[in-house]
C-alpha positions in Angstrom: 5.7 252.4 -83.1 2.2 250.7 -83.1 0.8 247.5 -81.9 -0.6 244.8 -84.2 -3.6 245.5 -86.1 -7.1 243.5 -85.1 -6.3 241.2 -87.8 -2.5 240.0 -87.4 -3.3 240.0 -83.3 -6.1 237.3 -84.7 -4.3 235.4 -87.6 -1.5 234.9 -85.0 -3.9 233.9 -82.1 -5.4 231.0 -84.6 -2.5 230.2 -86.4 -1.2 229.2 -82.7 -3.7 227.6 -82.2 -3.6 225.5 -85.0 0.3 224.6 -84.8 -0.7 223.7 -81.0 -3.6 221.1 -81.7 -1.8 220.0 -84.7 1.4 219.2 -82.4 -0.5 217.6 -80.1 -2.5 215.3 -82.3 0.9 214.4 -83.8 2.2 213.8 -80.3 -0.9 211.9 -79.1 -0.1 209.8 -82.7 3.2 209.0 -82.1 2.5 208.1 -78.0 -0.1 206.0 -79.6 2.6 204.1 -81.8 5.7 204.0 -80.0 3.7 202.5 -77.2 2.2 200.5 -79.2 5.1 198.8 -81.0 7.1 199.0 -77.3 4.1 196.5 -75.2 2.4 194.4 -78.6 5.8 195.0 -81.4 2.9 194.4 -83.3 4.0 196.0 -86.8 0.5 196.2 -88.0 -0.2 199.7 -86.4 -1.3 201.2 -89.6 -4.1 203.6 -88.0 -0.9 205.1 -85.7 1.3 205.1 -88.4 -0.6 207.0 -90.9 -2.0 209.9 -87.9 1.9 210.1 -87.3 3.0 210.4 -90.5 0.1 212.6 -91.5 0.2 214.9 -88.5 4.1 215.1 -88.6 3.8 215.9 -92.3 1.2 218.9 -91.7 3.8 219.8 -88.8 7.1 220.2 -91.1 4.9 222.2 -93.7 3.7 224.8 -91.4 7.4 225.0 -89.1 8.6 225.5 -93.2 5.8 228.4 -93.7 7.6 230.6 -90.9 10.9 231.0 -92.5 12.5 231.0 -95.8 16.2 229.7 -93.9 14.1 227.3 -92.0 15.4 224.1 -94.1 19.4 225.4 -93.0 18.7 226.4 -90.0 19.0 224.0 -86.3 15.2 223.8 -86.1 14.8 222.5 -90.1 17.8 220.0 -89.7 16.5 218.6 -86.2 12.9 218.3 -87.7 15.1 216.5 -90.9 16.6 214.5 -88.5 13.6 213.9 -86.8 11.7 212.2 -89.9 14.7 211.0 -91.6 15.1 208.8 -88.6 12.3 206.8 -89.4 13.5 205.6 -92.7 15.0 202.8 -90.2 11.7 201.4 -88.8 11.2 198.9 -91.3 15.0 197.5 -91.1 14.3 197.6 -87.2 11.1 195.0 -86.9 10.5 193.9 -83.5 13.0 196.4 -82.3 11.4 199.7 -84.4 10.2 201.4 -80.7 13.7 202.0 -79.8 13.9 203.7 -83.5 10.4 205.8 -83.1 12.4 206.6 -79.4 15.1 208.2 -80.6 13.0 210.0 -83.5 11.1 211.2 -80.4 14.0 212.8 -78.6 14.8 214.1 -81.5 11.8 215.5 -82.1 11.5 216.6 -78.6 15.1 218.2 -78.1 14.2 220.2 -81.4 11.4 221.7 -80.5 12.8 222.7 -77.2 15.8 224.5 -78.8 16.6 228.0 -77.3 16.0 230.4 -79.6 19.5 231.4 -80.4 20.1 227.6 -81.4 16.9 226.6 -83.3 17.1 229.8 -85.3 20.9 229.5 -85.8 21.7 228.9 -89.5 24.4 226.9 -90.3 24.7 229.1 -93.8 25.0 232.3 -92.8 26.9 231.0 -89.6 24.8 233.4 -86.8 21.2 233.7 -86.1 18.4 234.2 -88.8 15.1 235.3 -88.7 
């Protein structure tokens, strides 16, 4: 069996590189925001609120590119529940950190996942590439 070729070793090397600096930037957004709304609750965040939507967009299209069962599987539904979550901000108003909290756990926990349970698909009931 062989190694990678020059060209998958690279694509892989940048395309890590790009999911790392895009995760951070979406981090270093949402920090930016939930500590925002936490100290001021000043609801007029918009800069934060579009870099954390915008970055956390980028995020769930590229975590989609790696797998077809992605959307069934524990790392699709956390990453669901993740942005779903913030459907509540508006309805929370002064209160929205503790919502953009607990979409950062979530987000968090996800991420963190073993492998066995953020590849686990809940359709085919065992592990999926």
């Amino acid at each position: 069996m062989t190694g990678p070729s020059a060209s998958d070793l690279s694509y892989s090397v940048a395309a890590r590189a790009a999911g790392i600096a895009l995760r951070t930037a979406h981090l270093g957004a949402m920090a930016a925001l939930l500590g925002g709304q936490r100290v001021a609750g000043d609801p007029s965040l918009r800069t934060w609120q579009a870099a954390t939507a915008l970055t956390g967009l980028a995020l769930l299209v590229s975590e989609m590119s790696h797998s077809r069962h992605w959307i069934y599987q524990a790392r699709g539904l956390t990453a669901l529940a993740h942005a779903g979550i913030l459907a509540f901000v508006p309805l929370a108003g002064r209160k929205a950190w503790v919502v953009l909290a607990a979409a950062l756990v979530i987000g968090s926990v996800g991420s963190h996942l073993p492998r066995g349970l953020r590849k686990w698909s809940f359709r085919h009931g065992r592990v999926v590439e």
